[in-house]
C-alpha positions as a Markdown table, in Angstrom:
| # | Residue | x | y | z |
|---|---|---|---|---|
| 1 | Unk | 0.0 | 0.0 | 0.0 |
| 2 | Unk | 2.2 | 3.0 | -1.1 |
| 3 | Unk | 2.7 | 4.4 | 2.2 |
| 4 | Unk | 3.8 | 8.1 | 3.0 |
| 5 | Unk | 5.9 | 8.7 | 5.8 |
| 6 | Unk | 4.8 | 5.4 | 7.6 |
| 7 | Unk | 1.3 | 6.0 | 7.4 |
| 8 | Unk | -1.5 | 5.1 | 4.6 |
| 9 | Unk | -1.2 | 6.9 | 1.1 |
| 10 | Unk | -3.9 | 10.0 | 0.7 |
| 11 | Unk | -5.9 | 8.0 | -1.8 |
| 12 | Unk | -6.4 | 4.8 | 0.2 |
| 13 | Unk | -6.9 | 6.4 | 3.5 |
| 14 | Unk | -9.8 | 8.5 | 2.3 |
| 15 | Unk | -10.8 | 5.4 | 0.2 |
| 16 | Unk | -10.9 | 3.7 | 3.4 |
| 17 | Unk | -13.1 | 6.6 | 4.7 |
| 18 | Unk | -15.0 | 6.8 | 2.6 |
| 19 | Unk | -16.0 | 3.3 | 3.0 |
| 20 | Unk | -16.3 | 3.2 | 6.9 |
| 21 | Unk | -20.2 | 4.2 | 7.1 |
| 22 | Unk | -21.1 | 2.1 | 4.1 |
| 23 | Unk | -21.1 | 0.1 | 0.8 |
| 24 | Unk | -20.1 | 2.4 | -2.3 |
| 25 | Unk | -19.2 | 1.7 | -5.8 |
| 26 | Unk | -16.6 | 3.6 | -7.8 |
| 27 | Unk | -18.5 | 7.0 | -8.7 |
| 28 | Unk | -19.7 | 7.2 | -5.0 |
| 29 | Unk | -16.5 | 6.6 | -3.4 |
| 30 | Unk | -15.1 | 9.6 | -5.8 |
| 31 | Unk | -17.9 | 11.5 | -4.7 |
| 32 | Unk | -17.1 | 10.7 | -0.8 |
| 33 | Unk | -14.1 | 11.6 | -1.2 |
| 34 | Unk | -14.1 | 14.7 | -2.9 |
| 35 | Unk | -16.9 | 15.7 | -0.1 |
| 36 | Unk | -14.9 | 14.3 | 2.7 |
| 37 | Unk | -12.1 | 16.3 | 1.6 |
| 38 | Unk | -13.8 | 19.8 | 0.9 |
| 39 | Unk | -12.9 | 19.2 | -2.9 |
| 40 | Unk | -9.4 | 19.2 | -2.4 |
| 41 | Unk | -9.0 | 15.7 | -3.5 |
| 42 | Unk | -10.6 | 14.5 | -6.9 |
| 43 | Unk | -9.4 | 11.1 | -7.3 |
| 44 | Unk | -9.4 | 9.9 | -10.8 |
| 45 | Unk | -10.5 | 6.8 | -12.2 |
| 46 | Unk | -6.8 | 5.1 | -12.6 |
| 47 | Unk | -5.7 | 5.9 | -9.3 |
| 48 | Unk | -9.2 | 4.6 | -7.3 |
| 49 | Unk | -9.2 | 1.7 | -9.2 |
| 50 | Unk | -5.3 | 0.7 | -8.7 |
| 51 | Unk | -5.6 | 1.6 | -5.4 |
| 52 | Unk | -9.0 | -0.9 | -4.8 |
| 53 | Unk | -6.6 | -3.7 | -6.1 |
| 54 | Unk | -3.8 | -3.3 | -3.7 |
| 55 | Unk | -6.5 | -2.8 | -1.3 |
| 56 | Unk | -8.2 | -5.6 | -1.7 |
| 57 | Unk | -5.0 | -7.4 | -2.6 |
| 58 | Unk | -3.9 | -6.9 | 0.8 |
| 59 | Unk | -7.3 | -7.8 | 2.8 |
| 60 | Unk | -8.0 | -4.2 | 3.9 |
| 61 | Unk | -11.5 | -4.5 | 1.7 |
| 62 | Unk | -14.0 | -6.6 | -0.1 |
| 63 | Unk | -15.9 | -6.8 | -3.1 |
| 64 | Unk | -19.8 | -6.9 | -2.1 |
| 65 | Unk | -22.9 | -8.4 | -3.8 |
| 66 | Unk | -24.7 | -6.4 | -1.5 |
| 67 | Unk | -25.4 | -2.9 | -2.6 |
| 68 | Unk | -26.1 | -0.6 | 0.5 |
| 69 | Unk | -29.8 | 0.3 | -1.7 |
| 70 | Unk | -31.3 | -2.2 | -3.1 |
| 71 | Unk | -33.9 | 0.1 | -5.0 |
| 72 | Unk | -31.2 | 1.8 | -6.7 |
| 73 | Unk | -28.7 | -0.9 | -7.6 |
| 74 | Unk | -27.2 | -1.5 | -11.0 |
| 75 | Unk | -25.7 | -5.1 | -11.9 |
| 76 | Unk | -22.9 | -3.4 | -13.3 |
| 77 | Unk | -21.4 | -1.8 | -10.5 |
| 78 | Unk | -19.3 | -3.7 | -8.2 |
| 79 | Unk | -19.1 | -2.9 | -4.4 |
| 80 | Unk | -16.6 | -2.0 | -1.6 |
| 81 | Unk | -16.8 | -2.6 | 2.0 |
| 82 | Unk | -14.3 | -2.7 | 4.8 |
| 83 | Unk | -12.7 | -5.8 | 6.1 |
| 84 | Unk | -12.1 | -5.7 | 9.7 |
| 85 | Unk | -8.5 | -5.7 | 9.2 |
| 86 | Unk | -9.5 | -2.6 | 7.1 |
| 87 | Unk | -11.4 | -0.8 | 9.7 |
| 88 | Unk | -8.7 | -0.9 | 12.4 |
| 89 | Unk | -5.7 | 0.2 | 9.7 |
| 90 | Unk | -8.5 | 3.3 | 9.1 |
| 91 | Unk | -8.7 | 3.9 | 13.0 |
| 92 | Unk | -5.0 | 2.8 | 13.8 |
| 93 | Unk | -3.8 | 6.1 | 10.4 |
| 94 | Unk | -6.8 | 8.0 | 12.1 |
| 95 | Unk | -5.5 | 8.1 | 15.8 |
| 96 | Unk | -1.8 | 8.2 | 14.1 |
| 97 | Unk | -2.4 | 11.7 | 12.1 |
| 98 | Unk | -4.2 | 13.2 | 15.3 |
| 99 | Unk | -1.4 | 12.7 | 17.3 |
| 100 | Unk | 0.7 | 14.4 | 14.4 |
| 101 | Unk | -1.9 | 17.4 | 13.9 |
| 102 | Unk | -1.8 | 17.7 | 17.9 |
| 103 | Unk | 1.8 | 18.2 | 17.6 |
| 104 | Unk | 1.8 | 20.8 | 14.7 |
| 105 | Unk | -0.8 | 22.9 | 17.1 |
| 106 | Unk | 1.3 | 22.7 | 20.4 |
| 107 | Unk | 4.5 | 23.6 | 18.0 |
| 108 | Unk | 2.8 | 26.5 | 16.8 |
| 109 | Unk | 2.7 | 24.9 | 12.9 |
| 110 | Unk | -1.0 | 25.7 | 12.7 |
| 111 | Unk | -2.1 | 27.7 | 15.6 |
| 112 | Unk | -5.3 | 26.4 | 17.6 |
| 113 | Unk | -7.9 | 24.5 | 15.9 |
């Protein structure tokens, strides 16, 4: 999982976000993500879908038959969820980049939040 500075990459820890309440195909996880991330990040087709792989490669999600609405499913689409060894890597990188934000504020980096 390309890693940056011992942690997650952007793409797959906001992947991973974006799959912690639910369910998503493709489109929706791009579209949780750019929300999630105020429209900073607009992950393109290439990069989500490499980084699914390697995610699912490595056990930290799932392919789904279950789409989180049944009313407004398409055959086509196929689904994420978390594993649970994907759920703690999101919480274990969550807890990890507090810590580091908490130590840019008390170093006066970004002021108080």
């Amino acid at each position: 999982m390309g890693a940056s500075t011992d942690g997650l990459s952007r793409s797959a820890f906001l992947i991973l976000l974006a799959l912690a309440d639910q369910a998503r195909h493709g489109l929706a996880i791009i579209d949780r993500v750019a929300e999630a991330s105020a429209g900073e990040v607009k992950l393109g087709a290439g990069t989500l879908y490499g980084t699914l792989q390697k995610m699912v490669a490595s056990g930290l999600i799932r392919e789904t038959a279950t789409p989180p609405d049944p009313d407004n499913h398409d055959t086509r689409r196929r689904y994420y969820r978390l594993t649970p060894k994907g759920d703690r890597l999101l919480k274990a990188e969550a807890v990890r980049m507090r810590s580091l934000v908490r130590a840019a504020v008390a170093g006066q980096v970004l002021g108080d939040l």
